[in-house]
BALOBA-1460 file (C-alpha; in Angstrom, 3 decimals):
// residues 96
<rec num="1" residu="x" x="39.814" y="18.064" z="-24.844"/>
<rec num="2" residu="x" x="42.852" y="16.667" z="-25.565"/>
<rec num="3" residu="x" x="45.125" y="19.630" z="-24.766"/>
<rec num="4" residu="x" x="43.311" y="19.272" z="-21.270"/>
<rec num="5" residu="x" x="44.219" y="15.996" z="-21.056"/>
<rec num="6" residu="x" x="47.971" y="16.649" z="-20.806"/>
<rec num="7" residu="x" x="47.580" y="19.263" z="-18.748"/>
<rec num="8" residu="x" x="45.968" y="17.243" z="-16.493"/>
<rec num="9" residu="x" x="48.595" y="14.266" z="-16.945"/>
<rec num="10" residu="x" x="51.206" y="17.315" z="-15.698"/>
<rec num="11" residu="x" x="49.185" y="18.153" z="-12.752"/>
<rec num="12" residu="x" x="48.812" y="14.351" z="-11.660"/>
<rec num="13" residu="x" x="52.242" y="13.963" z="-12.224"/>
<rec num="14" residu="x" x="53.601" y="16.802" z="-9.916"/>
<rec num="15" residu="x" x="50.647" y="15.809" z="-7.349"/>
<rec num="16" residu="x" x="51.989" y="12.554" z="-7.530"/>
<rec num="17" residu="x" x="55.331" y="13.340" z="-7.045"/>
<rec num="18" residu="x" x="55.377" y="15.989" z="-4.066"/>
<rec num="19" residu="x" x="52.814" y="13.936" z="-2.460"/>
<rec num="20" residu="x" x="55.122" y="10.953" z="-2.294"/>
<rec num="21" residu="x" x="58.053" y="12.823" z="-0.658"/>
<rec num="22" residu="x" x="55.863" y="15.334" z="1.467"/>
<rec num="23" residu="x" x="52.426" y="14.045" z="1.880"/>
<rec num="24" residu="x" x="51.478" y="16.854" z="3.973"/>
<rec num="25" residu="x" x="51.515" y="19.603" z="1.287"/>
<rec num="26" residu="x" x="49.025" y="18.388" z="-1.358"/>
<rec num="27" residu="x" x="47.060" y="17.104" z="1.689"/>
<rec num="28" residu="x" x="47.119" y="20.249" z="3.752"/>
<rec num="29" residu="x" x="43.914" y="19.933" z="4.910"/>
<rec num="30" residu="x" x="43.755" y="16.462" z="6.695"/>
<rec num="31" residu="x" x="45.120" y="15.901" z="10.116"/>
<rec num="32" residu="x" x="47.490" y="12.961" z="9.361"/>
<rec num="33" residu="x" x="47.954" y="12.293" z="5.038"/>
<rec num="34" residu="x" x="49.747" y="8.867" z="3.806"/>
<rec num="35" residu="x" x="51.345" y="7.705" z="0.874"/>
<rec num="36" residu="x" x="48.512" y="5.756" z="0.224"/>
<rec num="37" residu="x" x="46.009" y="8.645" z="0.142"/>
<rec num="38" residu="x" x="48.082" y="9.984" z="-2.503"/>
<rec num="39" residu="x" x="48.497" y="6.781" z="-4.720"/>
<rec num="40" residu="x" x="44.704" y="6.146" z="-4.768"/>
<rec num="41" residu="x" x="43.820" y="10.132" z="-5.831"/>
<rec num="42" residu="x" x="46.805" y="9.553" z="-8.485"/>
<rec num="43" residu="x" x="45.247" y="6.077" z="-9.539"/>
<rec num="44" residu="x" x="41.781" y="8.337" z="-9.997"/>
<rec num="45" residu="x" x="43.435" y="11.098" z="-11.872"/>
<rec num="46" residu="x" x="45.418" y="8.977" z="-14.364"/>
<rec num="47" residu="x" x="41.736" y="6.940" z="-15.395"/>
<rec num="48" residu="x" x="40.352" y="10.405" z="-15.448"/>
<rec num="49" residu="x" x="43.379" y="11.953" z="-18.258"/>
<rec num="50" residu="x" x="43.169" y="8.575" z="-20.254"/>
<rec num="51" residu="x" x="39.488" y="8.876" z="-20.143"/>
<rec num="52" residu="x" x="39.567" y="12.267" z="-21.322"/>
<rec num="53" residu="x" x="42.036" y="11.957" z="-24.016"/>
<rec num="54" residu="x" x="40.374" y="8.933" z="-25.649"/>
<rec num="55" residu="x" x="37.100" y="10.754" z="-25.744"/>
<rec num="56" residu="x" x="39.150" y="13.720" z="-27.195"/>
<rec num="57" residu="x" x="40.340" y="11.754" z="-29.890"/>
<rec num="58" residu="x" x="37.339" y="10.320" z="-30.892"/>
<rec num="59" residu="x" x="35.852" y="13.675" z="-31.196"/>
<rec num="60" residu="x" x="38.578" y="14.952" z="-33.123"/>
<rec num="61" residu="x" x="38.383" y="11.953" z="-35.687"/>
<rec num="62" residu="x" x="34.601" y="12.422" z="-35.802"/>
<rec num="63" residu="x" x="34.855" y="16.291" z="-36.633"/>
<rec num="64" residu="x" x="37.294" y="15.390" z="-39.357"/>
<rec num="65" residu="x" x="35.203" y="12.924" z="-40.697"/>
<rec num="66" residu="x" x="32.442" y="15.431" z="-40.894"/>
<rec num="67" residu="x" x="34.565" y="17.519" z="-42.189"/>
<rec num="68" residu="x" x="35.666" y="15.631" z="-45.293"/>
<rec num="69" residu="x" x="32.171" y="13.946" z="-45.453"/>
<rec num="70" residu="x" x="30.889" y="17.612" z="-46.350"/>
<rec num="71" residu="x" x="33.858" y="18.726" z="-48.257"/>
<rec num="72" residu="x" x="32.891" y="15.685" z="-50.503"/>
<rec num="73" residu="x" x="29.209" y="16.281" z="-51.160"/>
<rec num="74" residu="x" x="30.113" y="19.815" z="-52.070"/>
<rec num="75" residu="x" x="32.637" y="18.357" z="-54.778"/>
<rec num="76" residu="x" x="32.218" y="20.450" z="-58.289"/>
<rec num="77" residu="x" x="35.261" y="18.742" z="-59.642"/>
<rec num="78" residu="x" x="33.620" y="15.594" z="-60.666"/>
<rec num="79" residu="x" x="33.174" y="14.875" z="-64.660"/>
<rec num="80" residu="x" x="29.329" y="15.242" z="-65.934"/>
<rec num="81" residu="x" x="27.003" y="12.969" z="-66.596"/>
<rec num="82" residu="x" x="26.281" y="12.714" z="-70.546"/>
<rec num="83" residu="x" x="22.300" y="13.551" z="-71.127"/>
<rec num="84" residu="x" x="20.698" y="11.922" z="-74.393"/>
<rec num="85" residu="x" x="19.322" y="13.994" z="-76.467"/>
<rec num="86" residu="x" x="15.835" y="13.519" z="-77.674"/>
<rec num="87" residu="x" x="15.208" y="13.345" z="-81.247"/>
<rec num="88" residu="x" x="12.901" y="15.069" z="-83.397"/>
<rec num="89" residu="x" x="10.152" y="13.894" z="-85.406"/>
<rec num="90" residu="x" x="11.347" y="16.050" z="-88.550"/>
<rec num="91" residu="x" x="14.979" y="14.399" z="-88.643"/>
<rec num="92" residu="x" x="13.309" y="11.287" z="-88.713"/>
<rec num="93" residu="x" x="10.899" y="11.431" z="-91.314"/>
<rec num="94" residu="x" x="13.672" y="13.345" z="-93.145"/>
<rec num="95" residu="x" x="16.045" y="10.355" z="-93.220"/>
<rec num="96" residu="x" x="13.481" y="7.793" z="-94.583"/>
């Protein structure tokens, strides 16, 4: 979502910048397109990219927290746990 993002930044960007010097070709199909047309459509677009790269990000850091978060419960490097173990009743009686 992120690598969306950008490309949408690039589109806003050259819509933003053709439609300031000829208004009429991103806006072919109205009968009389302004400058400010094009500034509020930009104004849309930009909230739209940020919008979309924050939530791209966020997704990204959650997958890698997954990610890790799995990577650690599967861990086999970790050192054992010692286990007692139980004694006899024939060692003891032996020792007495």
């Amino acid at each position: 979502m992120v690598n969306y993002s950008f490309h949408l930044a690039f589109w806003t960007i050259l819509f933003f910048t053709i439609g300031m010097f000829k208004p009429h070709w991103p806006l072919f199909f109205l009968k009389k397109p302004d400058r400010f047309l094009i500034l509020i459509i930009t104004t849309i677009l930009v909230m739209i990219t940020f919008t979309m790269y924050g939530e791209g990000t966020k997704r990204e850091k959650l997958a890698a927290e997954a990610k890790t978060a799995v990577s650690k419960a599967t861990n086999t490097d970790s050192t054992p746990v010692p286990v007692p173990v139980p004694t006899s009743d024939k060692a003891t009686t032996e020792k007495k």
